[in-house]
DOGU-903067 format. One record per residue: residue in one letter; x, y, z of N, C-alpha, C in turn. Coordinates in steps of 0.05 Angstrom, whole numbers, padded with zeros to 5 digits, always signed. Atoms other than C-alpha are relative to their C-alpha. Layout:
<recs>
AXYZXYZXYZ...
</recs>
This chain:
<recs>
X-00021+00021+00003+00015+00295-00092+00003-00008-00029X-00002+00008+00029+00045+00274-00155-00013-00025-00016X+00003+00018+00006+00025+00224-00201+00011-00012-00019X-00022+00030+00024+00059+00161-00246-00010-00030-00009X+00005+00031+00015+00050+00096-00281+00030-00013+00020X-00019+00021-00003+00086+00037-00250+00016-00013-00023X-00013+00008+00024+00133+00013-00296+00021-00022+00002X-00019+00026-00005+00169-00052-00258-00003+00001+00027X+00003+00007-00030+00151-00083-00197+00027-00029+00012X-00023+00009-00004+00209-00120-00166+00005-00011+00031X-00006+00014-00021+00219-00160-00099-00011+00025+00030X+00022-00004-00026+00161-00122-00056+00006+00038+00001X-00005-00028+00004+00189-00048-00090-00022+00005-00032X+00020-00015+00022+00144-00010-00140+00016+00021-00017X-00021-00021+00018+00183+00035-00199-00019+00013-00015X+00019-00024+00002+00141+00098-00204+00007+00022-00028X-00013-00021+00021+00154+00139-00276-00022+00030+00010X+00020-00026+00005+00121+00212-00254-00008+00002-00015X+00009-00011+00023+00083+00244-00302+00013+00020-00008X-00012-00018+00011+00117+00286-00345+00033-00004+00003X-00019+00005-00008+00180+00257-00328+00018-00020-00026X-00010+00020+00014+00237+00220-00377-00017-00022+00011X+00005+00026-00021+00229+00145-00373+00014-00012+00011X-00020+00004-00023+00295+00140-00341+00001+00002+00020X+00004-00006-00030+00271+00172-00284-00023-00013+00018X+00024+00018-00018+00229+00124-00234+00021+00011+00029X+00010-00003-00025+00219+00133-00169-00010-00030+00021X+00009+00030-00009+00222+00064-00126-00014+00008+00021X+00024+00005-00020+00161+00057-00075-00004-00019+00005X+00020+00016-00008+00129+00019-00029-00026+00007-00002X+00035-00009+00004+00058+00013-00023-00012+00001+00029X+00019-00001-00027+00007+00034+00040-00002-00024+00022X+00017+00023-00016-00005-00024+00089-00034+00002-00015X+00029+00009-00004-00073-00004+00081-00010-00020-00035X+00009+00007+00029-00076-00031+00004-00006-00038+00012X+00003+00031-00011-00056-00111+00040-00021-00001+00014X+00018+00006-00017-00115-00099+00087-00027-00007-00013X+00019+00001+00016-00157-00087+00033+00003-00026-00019X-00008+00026+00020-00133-00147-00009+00008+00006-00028X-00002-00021+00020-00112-00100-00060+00029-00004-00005X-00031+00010+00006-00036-00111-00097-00003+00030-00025X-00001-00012+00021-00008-00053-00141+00008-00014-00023X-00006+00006+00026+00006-00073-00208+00020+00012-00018X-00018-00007+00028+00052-00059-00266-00017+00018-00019X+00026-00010+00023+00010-00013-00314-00018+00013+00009X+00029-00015-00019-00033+00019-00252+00011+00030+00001X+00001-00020-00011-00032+00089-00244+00004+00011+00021X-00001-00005-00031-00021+00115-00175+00004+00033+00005X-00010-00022-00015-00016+00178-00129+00022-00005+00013X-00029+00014-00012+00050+00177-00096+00002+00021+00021X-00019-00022-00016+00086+00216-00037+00023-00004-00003X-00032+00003-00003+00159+00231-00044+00016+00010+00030X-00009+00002-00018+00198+00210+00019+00031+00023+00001X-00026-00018-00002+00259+00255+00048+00015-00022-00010X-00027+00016+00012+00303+00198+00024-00007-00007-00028X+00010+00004+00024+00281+00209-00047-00021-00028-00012X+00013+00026+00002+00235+00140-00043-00029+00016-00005X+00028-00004-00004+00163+00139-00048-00018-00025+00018X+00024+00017-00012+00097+00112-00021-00023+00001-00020X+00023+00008+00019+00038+00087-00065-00018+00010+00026X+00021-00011-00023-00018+00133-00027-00025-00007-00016X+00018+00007+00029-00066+00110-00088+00003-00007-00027X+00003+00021+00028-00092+00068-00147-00020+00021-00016X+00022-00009+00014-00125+00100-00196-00015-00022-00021X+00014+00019+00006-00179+00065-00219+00001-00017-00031X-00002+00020+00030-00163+00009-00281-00023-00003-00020X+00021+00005+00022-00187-00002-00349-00007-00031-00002X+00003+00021+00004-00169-00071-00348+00026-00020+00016X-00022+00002-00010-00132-00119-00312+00007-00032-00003X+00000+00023+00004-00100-00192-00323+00015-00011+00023X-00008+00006-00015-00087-00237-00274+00026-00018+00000X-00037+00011+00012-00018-00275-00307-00003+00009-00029X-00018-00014-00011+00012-00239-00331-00009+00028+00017X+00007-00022-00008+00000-00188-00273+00000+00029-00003X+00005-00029+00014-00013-00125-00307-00025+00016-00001X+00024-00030-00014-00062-00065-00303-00008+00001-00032X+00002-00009+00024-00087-00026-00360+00014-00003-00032X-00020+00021+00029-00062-00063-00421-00022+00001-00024X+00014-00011+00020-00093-00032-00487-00005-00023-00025X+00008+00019+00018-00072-00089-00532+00019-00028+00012X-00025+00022-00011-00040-00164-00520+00014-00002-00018X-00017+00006+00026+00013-00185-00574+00013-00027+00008X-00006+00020-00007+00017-00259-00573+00021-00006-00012X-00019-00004+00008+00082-00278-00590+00008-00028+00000X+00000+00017+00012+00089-00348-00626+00014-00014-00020X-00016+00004+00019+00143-00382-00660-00011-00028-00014X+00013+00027+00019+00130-00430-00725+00017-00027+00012X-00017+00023-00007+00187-00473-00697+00016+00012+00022X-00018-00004-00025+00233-00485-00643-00010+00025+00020X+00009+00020+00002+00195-00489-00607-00025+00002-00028X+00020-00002+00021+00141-00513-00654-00037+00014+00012X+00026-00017-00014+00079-00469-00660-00022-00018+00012X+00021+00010-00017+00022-00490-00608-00024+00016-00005X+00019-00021+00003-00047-00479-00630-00022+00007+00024X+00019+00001-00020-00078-00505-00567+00005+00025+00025X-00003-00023-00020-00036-00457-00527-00002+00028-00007X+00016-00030+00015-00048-00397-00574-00027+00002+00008X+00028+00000-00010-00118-00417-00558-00015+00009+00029X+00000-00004-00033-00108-00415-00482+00000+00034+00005X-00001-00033+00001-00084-00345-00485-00023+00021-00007X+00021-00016+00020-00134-00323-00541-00028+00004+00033X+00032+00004-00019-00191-00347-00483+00002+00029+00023X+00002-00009-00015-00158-00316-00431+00000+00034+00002X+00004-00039+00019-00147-00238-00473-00026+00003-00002X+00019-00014-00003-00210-00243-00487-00024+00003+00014X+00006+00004-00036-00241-00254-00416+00008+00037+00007X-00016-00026-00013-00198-00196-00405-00008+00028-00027X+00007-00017+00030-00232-00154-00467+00016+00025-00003X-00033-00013+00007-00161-00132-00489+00003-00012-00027X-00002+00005+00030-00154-00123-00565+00026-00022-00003X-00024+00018+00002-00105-00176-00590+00015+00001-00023X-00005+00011+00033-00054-00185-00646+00017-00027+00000X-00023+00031+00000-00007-00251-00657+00018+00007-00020X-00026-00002+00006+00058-00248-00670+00013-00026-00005X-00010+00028+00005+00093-00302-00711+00028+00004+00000X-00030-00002-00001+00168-00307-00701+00015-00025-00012X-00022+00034+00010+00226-00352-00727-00007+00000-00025X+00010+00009+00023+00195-00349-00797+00018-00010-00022X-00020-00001+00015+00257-00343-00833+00008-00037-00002X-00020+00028+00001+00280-00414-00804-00008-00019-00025X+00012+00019+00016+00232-00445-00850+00022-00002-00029X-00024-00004+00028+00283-00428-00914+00020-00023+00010X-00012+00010-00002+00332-00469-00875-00004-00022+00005X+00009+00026-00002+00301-00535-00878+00008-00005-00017X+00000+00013+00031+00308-00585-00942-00026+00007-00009X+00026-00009+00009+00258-00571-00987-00026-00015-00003X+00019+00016-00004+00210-00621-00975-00019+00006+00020X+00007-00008-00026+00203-00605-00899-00005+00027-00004X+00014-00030+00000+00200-00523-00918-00024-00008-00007X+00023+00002+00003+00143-00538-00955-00015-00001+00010X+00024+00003-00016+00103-00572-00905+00001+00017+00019X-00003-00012-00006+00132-00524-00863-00022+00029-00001X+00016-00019+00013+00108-00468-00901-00032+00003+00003X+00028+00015-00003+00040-00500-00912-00012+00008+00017X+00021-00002-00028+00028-00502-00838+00001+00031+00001X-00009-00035-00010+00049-00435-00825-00029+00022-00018X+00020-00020+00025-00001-00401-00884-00033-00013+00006X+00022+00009-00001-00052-00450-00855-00015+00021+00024X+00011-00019-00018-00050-00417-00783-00004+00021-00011X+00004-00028-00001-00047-00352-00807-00036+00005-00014X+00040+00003+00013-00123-00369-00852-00012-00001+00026X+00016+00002-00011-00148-00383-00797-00002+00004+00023X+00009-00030-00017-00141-00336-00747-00002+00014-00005X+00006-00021+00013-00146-00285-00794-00033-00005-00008X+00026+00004+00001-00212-00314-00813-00026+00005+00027X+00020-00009-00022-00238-00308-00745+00003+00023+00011X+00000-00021-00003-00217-00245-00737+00023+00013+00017X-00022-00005-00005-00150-00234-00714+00023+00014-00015X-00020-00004+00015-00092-00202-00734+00033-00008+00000X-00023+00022+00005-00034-00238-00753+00026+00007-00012X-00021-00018+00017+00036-00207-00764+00031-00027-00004X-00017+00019-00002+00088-00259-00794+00043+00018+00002X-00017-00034-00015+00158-00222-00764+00035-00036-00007X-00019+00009-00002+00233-00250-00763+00023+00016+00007X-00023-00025-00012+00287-00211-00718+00027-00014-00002X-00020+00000+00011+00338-00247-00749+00015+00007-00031X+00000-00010+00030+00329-00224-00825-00017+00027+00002X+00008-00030-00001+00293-00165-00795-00020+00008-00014X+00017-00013+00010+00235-00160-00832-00031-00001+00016X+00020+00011-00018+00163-00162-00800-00002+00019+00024X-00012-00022-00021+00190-00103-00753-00022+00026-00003X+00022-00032+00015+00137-00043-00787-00016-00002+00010X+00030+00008-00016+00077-00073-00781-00005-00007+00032X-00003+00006-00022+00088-00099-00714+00001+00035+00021X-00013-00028-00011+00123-00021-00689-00028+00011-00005X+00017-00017+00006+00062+00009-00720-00025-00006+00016X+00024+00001-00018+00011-00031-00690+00008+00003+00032X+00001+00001-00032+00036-00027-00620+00007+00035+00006X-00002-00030-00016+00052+00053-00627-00026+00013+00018X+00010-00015-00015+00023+00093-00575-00021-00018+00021X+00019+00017-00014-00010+00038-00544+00018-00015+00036X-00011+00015-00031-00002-00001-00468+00000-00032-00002X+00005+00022+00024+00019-00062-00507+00010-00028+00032X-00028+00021-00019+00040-00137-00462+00006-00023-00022X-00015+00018+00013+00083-00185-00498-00010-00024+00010X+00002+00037-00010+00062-00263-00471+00000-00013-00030X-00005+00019+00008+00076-00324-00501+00018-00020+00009X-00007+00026+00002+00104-00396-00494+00034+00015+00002X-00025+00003-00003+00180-00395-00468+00024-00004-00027X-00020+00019+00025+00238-00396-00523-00016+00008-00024X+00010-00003+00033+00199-00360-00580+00006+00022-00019X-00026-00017+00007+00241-00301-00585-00016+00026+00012X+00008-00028-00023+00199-00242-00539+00021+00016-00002X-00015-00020-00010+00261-00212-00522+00019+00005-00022X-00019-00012+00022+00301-00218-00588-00015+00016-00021X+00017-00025+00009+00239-00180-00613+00004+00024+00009X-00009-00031-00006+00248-00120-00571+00021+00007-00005X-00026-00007-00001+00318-00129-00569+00005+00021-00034X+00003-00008+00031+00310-00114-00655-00016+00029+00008X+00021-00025+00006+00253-00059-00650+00006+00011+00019X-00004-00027-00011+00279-00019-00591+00029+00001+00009X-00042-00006+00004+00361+00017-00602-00007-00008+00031X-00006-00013-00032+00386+00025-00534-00007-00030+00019X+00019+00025-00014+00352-00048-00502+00021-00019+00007X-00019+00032+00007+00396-00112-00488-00015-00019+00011X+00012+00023-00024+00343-00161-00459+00022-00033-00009X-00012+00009-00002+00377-00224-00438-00014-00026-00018X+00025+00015+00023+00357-00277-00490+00016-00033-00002X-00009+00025-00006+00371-00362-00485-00009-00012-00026X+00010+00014+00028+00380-00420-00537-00021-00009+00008X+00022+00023-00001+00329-00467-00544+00007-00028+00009X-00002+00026+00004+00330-00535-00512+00001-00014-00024X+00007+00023+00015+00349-00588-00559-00017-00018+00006X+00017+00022-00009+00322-00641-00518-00027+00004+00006X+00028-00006-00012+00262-00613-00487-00021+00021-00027X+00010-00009+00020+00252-00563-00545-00018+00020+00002X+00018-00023+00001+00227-00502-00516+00029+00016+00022X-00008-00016-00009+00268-00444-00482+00003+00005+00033X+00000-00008-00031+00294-00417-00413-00016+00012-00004X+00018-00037-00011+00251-00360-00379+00023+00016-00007X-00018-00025-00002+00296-00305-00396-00013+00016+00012X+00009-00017-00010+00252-00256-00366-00015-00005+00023X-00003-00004-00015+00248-00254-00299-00021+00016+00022X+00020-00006-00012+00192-00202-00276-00015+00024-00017X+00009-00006+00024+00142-00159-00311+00008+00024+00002X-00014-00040+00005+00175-00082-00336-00018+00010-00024X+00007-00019+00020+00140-00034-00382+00028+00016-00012X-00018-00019+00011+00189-00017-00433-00007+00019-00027X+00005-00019+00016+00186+00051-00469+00006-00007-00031X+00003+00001+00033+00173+00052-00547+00010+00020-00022X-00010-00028+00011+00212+00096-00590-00026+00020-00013X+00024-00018+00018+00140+00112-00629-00020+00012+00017X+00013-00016-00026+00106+00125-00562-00021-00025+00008X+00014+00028-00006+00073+00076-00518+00013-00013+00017X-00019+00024-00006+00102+00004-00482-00012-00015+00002X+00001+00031+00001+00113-00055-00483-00001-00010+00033X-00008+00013-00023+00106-00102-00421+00018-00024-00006X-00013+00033-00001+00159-00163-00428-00004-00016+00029X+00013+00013-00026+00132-00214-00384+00021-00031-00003X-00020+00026+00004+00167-00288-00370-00028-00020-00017X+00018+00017+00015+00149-00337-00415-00015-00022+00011X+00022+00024-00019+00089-00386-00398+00000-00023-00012X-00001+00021+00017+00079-00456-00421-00030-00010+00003X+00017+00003-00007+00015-00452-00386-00025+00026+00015X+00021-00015-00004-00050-00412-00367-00016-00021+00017X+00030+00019-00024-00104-00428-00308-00021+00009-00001X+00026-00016+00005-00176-00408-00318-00012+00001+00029X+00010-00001-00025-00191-00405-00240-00015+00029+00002X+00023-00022-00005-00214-00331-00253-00020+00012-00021X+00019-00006+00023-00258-00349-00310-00017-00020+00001X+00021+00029-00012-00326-00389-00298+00000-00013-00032X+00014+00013+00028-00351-00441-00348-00011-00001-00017X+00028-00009+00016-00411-00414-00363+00019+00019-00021X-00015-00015+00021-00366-00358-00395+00028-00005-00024X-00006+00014+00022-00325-00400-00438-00002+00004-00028X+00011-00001+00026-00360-00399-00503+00003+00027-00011X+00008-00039+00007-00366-00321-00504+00038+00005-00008X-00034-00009+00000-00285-00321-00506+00013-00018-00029X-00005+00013+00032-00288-00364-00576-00018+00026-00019X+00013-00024+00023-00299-00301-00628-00023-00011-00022X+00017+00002+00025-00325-00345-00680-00027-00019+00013X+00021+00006-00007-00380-00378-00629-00022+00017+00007X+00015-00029-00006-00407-00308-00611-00025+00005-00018X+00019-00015+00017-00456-00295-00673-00017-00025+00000X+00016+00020+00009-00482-00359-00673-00012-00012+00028X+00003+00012-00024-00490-00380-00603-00033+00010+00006X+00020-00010-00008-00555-00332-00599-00021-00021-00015X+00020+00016+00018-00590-00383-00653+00005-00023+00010X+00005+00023-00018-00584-00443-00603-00025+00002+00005X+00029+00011-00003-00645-00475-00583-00013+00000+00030X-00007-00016-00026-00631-00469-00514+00019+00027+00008X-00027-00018-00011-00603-00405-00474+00024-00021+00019X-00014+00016-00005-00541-00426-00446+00012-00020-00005X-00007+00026+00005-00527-00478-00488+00030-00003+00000X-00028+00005-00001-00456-00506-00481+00014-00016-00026X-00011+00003+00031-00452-00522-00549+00021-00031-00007X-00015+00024-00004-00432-00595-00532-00024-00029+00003X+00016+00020-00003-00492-00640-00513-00026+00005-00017X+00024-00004+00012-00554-00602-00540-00019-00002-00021X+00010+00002+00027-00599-00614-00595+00001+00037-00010X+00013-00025+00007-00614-00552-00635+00017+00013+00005X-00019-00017+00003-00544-00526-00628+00007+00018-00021X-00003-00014+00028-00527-00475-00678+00035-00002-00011X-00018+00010+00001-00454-00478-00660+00014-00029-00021X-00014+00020+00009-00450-00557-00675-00004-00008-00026X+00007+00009+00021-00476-00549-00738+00014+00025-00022X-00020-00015+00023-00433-00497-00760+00027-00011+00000X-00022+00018-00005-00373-00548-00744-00005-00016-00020X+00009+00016+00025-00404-00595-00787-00003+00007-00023X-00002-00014+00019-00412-00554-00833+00029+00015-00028X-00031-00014+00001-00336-00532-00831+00001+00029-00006X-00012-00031+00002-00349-00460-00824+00014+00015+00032X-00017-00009-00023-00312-00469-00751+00026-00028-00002X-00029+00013+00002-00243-00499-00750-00004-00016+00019X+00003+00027-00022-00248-00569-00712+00023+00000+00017X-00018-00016-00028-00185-00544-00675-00005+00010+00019X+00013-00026-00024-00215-00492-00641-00021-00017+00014X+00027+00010-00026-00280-00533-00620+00017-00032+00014X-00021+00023-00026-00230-00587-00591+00010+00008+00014X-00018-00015-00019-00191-00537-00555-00021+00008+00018X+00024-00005-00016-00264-00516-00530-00007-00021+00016X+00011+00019-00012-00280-00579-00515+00025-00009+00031X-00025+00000-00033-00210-00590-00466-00003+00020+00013X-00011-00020-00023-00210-00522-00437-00035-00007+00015X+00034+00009-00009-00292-00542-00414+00001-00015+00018X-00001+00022-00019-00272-00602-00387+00020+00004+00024X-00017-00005-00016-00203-00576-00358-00010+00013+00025X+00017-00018-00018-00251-00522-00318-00017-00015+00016X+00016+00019-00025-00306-00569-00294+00015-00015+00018X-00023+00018-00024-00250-00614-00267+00008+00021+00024X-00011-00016-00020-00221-00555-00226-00017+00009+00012X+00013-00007-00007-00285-00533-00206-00014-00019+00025X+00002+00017-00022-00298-00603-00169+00018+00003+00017X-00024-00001-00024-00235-00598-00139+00002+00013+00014X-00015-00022-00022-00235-00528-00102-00040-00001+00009
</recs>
């Protein structure tokens, strides 16, 4: 039987690219009963064995076994994430960059961040660019410091397009980020042939429709894809314990072994190594506040279910 990558799952149908096949050519499928019995859902990004029906359709007869898999956005084998973050309109969020960051690296899926809108900053008065600016050169220190990579991009002046194309060639890349930050006027720029459907920005509310709708793997002219997913405003850690928390902060990792206790949660303990590299300021008091809410956000949900 043949085999294909899923490449758009769609109202209880599966879109099968064969192997060796354009990527115009999919193949819509259902999937086995027996996969629901098992508790088992195909994915976007999964591999599969297929049968092709007399009415040119298919059937999902098999999964082949995943590298990695995230549970929002529902996707399979996903090589790198590309967080996708505008300085303004809406205005950049570090707590929800943070959310994400936790939940990529839970999901030990290389990451890069993608800054969009950059250009707008020119069109402020020059008072407001500045601080503008400012902020903008501040995030980028300091996710780059912890070890991130940080591409500042603008798909209305078009520059920021290289770096970005280059790092995601040949890779099984997914796009997330925060509603309204320009996801789709990104691809729309970096791949000919594309038209994703793309919304203003609330004035009032100050963040974006969903333009995107459900998750597709779209092909890469350099080789590779993209997943465009709908935009989130939010993340749930229900399939990430507490205890593993800490391990999903990069820059708590080297230091956490020189705690005084194992296990320490890097919040109450004497002899923390963590709280004294805070104090110290060789950890961004951002980040260990964002640690400190997503800790608490978790224990709370943990009483509750």
């Amino acid at each position: 039987m043949p085999e294909g990558l899923i490449v758009k799952a769609l109202s209880g149908y599966y879109y099968v690219q064969p192997d060796g096949e354009p990527a115009a050519h999919t193949v819509q499928c259902r999937a086995r009963g027996i996969f629901k019995k098992r508790g088992e859902s195909p994915l976007v990004g999964d591999r599969v064995v297929f049968l092709v029906t007399e009415n040119e359709e298919g059937i999902i007869d098999e999964l082949v076994p995943r590298t990695s898999e995230l549970i929002r956005p529902p996707v399979s084998n996903i090589q790198l994430a590309a967080l996708v973050f505008s300085v303004m309109e809406p205005a950049f969020n570090r707590q929800l960059l943070d959310k994400f960051l936790v939940h990529i690296e839970h999901a030990g899926i290389d990451v890069v961040i993608i800054l969009t809108k950059c250009d707008m900053i020119d069109s402020l008065p020059p008072e407001k660019a500045a601080k503008a600016r400012s902020e903008m050169e501040d995030n980028i220190r300091l996710y780059e410091a912890i070890g991130y990579e940080v591409i500042a991009t603008s798909a209305s002046a078009g520059w920021g397009f290289d770096r970005v194309q280059q790092r995601l060639a040949n890779e099984l890349s997914v796009f997330a980020g925060q509603s309204g930050v320009g996801k789709s006027s990104l691809l729309n720029a970096m791949v000919p042939g594309i038209t994703l459907e793309t919304n203003q920005i609330s004035q009032r509310l100050g963040r974006g429709k969903h333009t995107t709708r459900h998750v597709e793997l779209i092909p890469l002219p350099q080789g590779g894809y993209i997943a465009d997913t709908p935009g989130f405003s939010q993340l749930d850690f229900l399939e990430l314990g507490v205890d593993q928390l800490s391990e999903c902060f990069r820059e708590f990792q080297p230091l956490a072994a020189d705690c005084k206790f194992r296990g320490c949660t890097h919040i109450h303990e004497p002899g923390c190594r963590v709280k004294t590299a805070l104090e110290a300021g060789e950890i961004a008091s951002s980040r260990y506040d964002h640690y400190l809410i997503f800790f608490n956000e978790m224990k709370e949900k943990k009483r509750r279910y």
